[in-house]
VOLUMNU-430314 format. One record per residue (C-alpha): residue in one letter; x negated, y, z. Coordinates in steps of 0.25 Angstrom, whole numbers, plus 5000, padded with zeros to 4 digits. Each point is the difference from the previous one (the first is absolute). Layout:
% residues N
AXYZ ...
% end
This chain:
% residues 831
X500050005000 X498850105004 X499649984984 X501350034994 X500150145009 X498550034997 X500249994984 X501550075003 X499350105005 X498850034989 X501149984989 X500750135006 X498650075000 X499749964986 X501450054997 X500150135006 X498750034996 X500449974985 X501250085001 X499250125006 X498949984990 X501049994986 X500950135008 X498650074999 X499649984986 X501350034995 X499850135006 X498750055002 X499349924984 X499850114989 X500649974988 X499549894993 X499050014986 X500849944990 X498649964992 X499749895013 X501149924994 X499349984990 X499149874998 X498650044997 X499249984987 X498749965007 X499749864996 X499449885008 X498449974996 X499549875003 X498750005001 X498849884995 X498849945010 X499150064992 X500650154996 X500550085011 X500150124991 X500749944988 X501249935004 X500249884992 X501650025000 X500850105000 X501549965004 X501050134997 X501549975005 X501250014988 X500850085007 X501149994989 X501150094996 X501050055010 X501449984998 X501150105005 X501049965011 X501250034991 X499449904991 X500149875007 X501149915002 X500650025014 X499849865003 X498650014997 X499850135012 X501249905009 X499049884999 X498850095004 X500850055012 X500649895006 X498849925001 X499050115005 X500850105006 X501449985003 X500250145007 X499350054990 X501150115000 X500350015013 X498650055008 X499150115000 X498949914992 X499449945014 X500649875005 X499750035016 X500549855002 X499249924989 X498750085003 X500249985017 X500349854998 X498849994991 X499250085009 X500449925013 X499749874993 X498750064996 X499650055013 X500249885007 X499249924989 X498650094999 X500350124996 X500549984981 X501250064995 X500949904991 X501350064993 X501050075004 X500050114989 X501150094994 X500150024984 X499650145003 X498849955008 X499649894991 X500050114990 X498750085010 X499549895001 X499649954985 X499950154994 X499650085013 X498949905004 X499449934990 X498450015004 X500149955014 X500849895005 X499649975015 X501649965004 X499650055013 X501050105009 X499350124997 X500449984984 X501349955006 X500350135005 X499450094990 X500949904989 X501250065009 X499650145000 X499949974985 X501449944998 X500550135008 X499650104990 X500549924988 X501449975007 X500050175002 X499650044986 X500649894991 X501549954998 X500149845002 X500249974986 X498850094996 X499349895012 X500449894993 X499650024988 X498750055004 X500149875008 X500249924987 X499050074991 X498850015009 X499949865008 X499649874995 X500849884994 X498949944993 X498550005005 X499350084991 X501250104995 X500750105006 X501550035001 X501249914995 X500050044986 X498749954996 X500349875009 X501449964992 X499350024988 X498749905004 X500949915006 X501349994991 X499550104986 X501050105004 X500550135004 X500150005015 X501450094995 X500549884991 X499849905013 X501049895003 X500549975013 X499249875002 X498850074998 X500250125006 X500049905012 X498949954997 X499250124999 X500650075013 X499449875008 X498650044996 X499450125005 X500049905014 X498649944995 X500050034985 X498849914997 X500449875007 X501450014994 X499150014987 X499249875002 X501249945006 X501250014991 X500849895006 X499950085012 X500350124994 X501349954996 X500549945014 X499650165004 X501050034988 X501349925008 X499650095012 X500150114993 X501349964994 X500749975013 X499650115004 X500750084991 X501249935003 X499950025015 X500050144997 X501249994990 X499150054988 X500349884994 X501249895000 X499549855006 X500449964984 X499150094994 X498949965007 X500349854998 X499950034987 X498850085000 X499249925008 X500449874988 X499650084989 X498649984994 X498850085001 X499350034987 X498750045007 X498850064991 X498950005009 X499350114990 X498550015003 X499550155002 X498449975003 X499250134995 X498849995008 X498849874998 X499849885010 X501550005003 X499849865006 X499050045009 X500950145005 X501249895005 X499149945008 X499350125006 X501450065002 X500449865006 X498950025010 X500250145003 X501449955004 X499749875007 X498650045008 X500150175001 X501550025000 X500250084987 X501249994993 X499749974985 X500850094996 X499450125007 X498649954994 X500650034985 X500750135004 X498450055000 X499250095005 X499049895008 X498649964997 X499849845002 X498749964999 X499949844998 X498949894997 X500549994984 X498849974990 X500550074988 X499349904993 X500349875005 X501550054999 X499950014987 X499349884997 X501249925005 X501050064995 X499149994986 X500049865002 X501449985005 X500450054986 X499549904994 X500949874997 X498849924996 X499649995017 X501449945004 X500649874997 X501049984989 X501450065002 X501049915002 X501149974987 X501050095004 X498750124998 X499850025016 X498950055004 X498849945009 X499950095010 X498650065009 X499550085010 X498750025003 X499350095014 X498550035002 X499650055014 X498650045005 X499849925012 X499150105006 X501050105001 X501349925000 X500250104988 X501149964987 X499150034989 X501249954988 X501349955002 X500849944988 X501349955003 X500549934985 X499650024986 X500850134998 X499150085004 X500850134998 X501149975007 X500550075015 X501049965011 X500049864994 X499749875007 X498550015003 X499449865002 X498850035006 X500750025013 X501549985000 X499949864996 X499649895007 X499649864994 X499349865005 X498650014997 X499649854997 X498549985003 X499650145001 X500449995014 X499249885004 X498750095004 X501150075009 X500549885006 X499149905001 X498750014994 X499750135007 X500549985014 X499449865001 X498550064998 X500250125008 X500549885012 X499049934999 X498850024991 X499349875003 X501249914997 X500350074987 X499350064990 X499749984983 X499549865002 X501149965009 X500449874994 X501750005002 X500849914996 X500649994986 X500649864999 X501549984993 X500949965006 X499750105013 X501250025007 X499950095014 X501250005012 X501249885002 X501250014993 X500950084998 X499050094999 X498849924993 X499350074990 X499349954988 X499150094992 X499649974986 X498850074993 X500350064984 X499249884995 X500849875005 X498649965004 X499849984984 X498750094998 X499149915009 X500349915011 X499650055015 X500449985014 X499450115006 X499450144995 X499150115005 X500750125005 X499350094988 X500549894989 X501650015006 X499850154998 X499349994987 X500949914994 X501350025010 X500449875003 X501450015010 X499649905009 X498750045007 X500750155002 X501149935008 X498849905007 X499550125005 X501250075005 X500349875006 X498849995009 X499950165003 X501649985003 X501150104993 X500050125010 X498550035000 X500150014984 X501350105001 X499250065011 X498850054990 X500950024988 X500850095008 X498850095005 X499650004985 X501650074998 X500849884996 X501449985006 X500849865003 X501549995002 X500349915011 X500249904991 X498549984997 X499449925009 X499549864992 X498749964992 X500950044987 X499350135002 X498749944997 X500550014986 X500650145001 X501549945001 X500650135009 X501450025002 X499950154994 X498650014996 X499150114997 X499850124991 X498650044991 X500050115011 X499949905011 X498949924992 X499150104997 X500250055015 X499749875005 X498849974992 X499250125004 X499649935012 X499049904993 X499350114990 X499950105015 X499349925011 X501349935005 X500750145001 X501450054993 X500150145000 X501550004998 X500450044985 X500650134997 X500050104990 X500050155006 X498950075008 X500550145006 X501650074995 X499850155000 X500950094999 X499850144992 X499650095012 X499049895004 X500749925010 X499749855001 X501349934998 X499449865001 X498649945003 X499449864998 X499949905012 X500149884992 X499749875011 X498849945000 X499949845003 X498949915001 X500749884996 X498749895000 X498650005003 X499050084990 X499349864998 X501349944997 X500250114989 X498849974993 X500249845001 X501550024994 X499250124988 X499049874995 X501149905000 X501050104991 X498850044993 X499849864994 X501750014997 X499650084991 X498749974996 X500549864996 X501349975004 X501450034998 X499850164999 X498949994988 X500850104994 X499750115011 X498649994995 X499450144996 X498650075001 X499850015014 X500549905013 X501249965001 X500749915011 X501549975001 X501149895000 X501049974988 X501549965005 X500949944994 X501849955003 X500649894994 X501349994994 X500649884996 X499449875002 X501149964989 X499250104991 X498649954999 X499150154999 X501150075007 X499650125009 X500750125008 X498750085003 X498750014997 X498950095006 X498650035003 X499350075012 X498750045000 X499050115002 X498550054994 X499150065012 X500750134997 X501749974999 X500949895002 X501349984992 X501149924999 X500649964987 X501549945000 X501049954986 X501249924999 X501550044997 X500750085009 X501249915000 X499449864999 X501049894993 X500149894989 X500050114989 X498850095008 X498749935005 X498749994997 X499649884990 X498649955000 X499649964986 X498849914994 X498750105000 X501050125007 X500149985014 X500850105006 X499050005012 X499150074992 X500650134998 X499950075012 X498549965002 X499850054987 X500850135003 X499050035013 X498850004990 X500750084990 X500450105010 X498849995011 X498950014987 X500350154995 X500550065013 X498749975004 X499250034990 X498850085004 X500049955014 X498949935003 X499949855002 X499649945013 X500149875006 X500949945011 X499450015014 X499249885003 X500449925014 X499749895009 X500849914989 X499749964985 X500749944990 X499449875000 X498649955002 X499250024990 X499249884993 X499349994989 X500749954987 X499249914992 X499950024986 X500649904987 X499349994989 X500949994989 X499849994985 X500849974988 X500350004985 X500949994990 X499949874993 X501250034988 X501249965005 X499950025016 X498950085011 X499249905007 X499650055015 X498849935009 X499950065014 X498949965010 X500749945011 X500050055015 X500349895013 X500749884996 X501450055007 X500150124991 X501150024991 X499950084988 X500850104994 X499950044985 X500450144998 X500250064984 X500450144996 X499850094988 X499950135005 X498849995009 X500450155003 X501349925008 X499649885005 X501050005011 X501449934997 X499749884993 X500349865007 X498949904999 X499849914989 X499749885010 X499649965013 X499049894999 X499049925008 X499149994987 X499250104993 X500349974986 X501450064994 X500350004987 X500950114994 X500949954992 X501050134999 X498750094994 X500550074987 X499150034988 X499750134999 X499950045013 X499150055012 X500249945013 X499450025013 X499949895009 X499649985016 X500049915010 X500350025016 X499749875009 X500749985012 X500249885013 X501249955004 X499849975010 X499350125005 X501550094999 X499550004986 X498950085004 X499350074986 X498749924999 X499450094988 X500350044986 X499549994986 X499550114990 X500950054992 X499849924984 X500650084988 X500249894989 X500450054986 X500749884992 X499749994984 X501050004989 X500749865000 X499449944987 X501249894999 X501350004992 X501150005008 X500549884997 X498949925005 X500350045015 X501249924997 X499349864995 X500449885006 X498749975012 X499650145000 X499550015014 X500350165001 X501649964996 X500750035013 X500349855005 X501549955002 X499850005017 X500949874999 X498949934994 X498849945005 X498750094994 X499349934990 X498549945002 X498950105002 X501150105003 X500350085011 X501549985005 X500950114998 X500850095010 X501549985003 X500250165002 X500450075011 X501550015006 X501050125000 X499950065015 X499149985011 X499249864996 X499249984989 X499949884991 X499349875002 X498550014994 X499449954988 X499849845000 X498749945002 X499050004991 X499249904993 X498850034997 X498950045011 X499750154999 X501350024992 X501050115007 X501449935002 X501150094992 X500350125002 X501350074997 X500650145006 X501150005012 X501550044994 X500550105011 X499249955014 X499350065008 X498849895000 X499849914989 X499949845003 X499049925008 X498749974987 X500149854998 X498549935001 X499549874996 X498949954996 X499250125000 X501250084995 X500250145007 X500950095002 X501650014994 X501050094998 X499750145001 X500750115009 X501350054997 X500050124990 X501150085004 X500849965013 X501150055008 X498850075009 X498649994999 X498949995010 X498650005003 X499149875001 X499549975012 X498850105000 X499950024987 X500250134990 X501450065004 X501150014994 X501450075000 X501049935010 X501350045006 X500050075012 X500949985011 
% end
């Protein structure tokens, strides 16, 4: 009871002293300057990291054209009234009761302001007070003192139509008139019913009702049934009204550069200082940021380009990006795209305002990262983890069975090193680890690096990036500054300092500073993302200085082989980090992303960081990564394969010297030594003979050889020269290929080989498995046949007998590549 007298009794102060205060201005305030009505012509200048004197962008306000109260529709003015000012009629322009109540509630909660304005005050408020906006009491009271002289000099409907002319509808225009004609492509004089109810609902929070239309039109039955209690408008009509269809144009206005960049320093200044947007663009402010002019406009450069995004789907949809860099030194946003038009403002901005799972991207975050920075003695690059099929961790109903991209079809293995699971990204060891270092020690370090969970998350799922909401680019890069920065994030954000045009400091930057691992941990996690990239699944990343990072990719459908929602890659250069996401913004059966032979869809945003990263920092010059306590793996020296060859007329004949007697052999061949990375291996043999029967006259091909141990984690063992052999004309008729006995006529696999031939290959499945090899051969020293894979991704097992050697070759083309154990790389699917 003692509480209920106490605030009875400050509500009774605050509203005497209002009544006092709105008495005295009506009486003692000069007359008002007409001209303060007016909004100014100052614009807003944003401001680069590396020109404080030249603002990068220059953001000037469309103030539209005014239109006369006699002009509008009365229900267009009713609409207005019954939803912000009921007594719009009826009071002096000061509401005593709204502004006590919002004071009282204000007092008791720290001291801020909320609503509680009249029309007339709303009107002091946008056009009296556009360069300050501290919502404290002090601006409170002069906003009344304001309203009072307006109320004296001007009639109400000179007021409202003030009202309607000078406040904003839309975020970045000024008055109803230009809002009707951005949102329906009409005169705000020609407005029907249904959408002058739309528009009265805005002026409440114009750019969320912008971003949010579905939210915007329950606003629009508020504002209906408002009308109706106030008997503008019959229950009927507004039934009708509120069933009749909006024809919404969302027309796009941007007239200034970097539009995707300006949302989110506008979101920021909102979300973090407490600036409305749309006092932002009424100009007037200086907003100096961490934009480099020049990786901005790298992005968006690339970004245009539709050959570094997947196909569009059949219906012409779009593949959709975004793509953030940040300096982890300074936390600073150095570019922000948030889709491929780059010229458009107010739209959904990918970089921050979605949020998508982040497949393996995430597995440095969850489980790699946190179990080094546990315990670096338990876990580290040569970690051995286990990798067998078949893993399956919990008891049912909650067992979970985690399957790596390869069925287990590029080479058999129980068990890999830690730098190999990342290289590689194999599901299963990620969810080893988390299993060992237990789920809430990995949420733990990816929530000091930014990521957030829904309740929801708490399984070994998230090994592999399966979140109930998942995360946006912004959160990526954001999370990832913490393994290029000694084990420090330096929260992400965008402005420095908001200064208004007298000088005062609006807004300063006091972004949080984490240290989210151990600097040694950092530097451990750096070598083993830098050989992702070096040779791994982010190969595409590569460019002319380090680069470490993680590629990611969702699945869709298992019933659609090559089916994925989301692709991404994260990843840094000593100087930035950037996150790179695409996929569809409405994932189905008509809208995903397809993986094709030789087009992964994995390889886009790898290759998007290097287009992007390469000339923003161009000129900059390159340094290494800091070196730690770890390394990438120990170093040994690889022994070197002599190889040698020669065209004998109708095939290449290869002769290697051989290494211990458990090496296995693979036989690499391209023809563009330029671009030696992408092709599969012609064989994997225990020989050191190989006969090329695929070799083309008139060609030059370059051949190597890379040795590994299976049963050392196919450790690499050494590699060969590199031997460029240039195959003569073929001097036979055609038809003589075609004789009856010829040895080089591709052999009916059905049959047996004849005598003194090598056995020829069956081919290779459709899918994950290869075909059976070539049957034995016959003669000793004679290569068993050897015949390309269909579609696998490894080709048969090479028959041998009798001296025979190796079989069928490596799939050609398969549903997803991969790189032989230790040997020369080659594109694989990320995920």
């Amino acid at each position: 009871m003692g509480k209920k007298i106490i605030r009875s009794i400050i509500l009774a102060m605050i509203v005497s002293g209002t009544i006092v205060l709105g008495v005295g201005c009506a009486v003692v305030l000069p007359p008002l300057d007409p001209s303060k009505l007016e909004v100014p012509d100052s614009a807003t200048q944003i401001y680069s990291v590396g020109n404080t004197k030249q603002p990068a962008i220059v953001i000037k306000l469309d103030k539209g054209e005014g239109v006369p109260y006699k002009d509008l529709k009365p229900y267009v003015k009713q609409a207005i009234i019954a939803t912000e000012d009921r007594h719009f009629y009826d009071h002096n322009g000061i509401s005593y009761r709204g502004i006590a109540r919002a004071l009282y509630r204000d007092i008791l909660a720290g001291g801020k302001v909320e609503g509680g304005s009249t029309i007339t005050q709303q009107l002091a408020k946008n056009a009296l007070l556009n360069a300050v906006n501290d919502r404290t009491i002090t601006r409170k009271i002069k906003e009344i003192a304001l309203a009072a002289q307006i109320e004296r000099q001007y009639t109400k409907d000179d007021i409202l139509e003030m009202y309607m002319n000078k406040v904003n509808f839309h975020p970045s225009v000024i008055g109803i008139e230009a809002a009707s004609k951005i949102y329906f492509g009409k005169s705000a004089k020609d407005l029907e019913l249904h959408e002058a109810a739309f528009l009265a609902g805005l002026p409440q929070a114009p750019s969320y009702y912008y971003n949010n239309l579905e939210k915007a039109k329950e606003r629009q039955k508020i504002v209906l049934q408002n009308m109706v209690k106030e008997e503008y408008i019959s229950q009927a009509q507004a039934d009708e009204a509120v069933n009749k269809p909006l024809d919404i144009k969302k027309a796009d206005l941007t007239s200034f550069k970097y539009p995707h960049y300006v949302e989110y320093v506008l979101e920021e200044a909102e979300s973090k200082h407490g600036i409305p947007r749309e006092q932002l663009l009424r100009g007037g402010l200086q907003i100096y940021t961490y934009l480099d002019v020049k990786a901005q406009a790298a992005a968006e450069s690339q970004f245009n380009d539709p050959k570094n995004f997947p196909a569009d789907a059949a219906d012409k949809t779009k593949v959709q990006g975004a793509m953030v860099i940040v300096d982890p030194k300074t936390g600073g946003i150095k570019a922000l795209v948030g889709g491929r038009d780059t010229n458009s403002f107010m739209n959904l901005n990918r970089a921050f305002q979605i949020k998508r799972q982040p497949g393996s991207s995430i597995k440095p975050l969850m489980s790699y990262g946190p179990a080094i920075d546990l315990d670096s003695r338990k876990f580290g690059p040569n970690t051995m983890i286990n990798d067998k099929k078949g893993s399956t961790y919990g008891d049912p109903p909650y067992a979970f069975t985690p399957n790596d991209w390869d069925g287990h079809t590029l080479y058999p293995r129980e068990k890999v090193t830690m730098l190999e699971a990342l290289r590689q990204s194999w599901n299963i060891p990620a969810v080893d680890v988390l299993n060992q270092i237990g789920v809430s020690t990995g949420k733990k370090f990816a929530e000091k690096a930014g990521l957030t969970f829904d309740k929801g998350d708490n399984n070994l799922a998230l090994a592999l990036g399966a979140m109930t909401t998942g995360v946006s680019p912004l959160q990526m890069a954001d999370a990832y500054q913490a393994f290029s920065n000694k084990g420090v994030r330096i929260e992400a954000h965008a402005i420095q300092k908001i200064v208004t045009a007298s000088g005062t400091i609006l807004a300063q930057e006091k972004p949080a500073r984490v240290q989210v691992m151990k600097e040694s941990t950092a530097n451990t996690m750096t070598s083993l993302l830098k050989v992702v990239v070096d040779r791994g699944t982010g190969t595409g990343a590569q460019m002319n200085r380090p680069v470490a990072g993680k590629t990611g990719t969702t699945e869709y459908k298992k019933e659609i082989p090559g089916s994925n929602r989301d692709t991404w890659f994260v990843g840094y250069t000593p100087e930035w980090v950037a996150a790179v996401w695409m996929g569809f913004d409405n994932t189905d059966d008509k809208h995903y992303l397809q993986d094709r032979p030789g087009a992964y869809v994995s390889a886009y945003p790898a290759k998007m960081f290097s287009k992007v990263m390469t000339p923003a920092l161009q000129g900059v010059p390159v340094t290494g990564f800091p070196v730690g306590a770890a390394v990438e793996e120990k170093k040994e020296e690889k022994q070197t394969i002599q190889l040698t060859g020669e065209w004998t007329g109708k095939t290449v004949m290869l002769r290697w010297t051989p290494l211990k007697e458990e090496a296995v052999y693979a036989v690499f061949r391209v023809e563009n030594v330029e671009k030696p990375e992408g092709g599969l291996p012609l064989i994997l043999t225990k020989e050191t003979t190989f006969v090329d029967t695929d070799a083309e006259p008139g060609k030059t091909y370059y051949y190597a050889i890379s040795a590994v141990d299976p049963a050392n984690n196919s450790k690499q063992l050494g590699e060969s020269n590199k031997l460029q052999v240039k195959t003569g004309d073929d001097k036979q008729k055609p038809g003589d290929r075609e004789k009856p006995g010829d040895k080089n006529k591709p052999q009916d696999p059905s049959k047996p080989p004849e005598p003194g031939t090598g056995g020829s290959g069956t081919g290779g499945g459709q899918g994950a498995g290869g075909g059976t090899g070539g049957t034995p051969g016959t003669t000793p020293n004679t290569p068993g046949g050897s015949q390309n894979g269909g579609s696998g991704t490894s080709g048969g097992a090479g028959g041998t007998g009798n001296g025979g050697s190796a079989g069928g070759t490596s799939a050609g083309t398969g549903d997803q590549g991969g790189t032989v154990p230790g040997g020369i790389p080659v594109p694989v699917p990320s995920q």
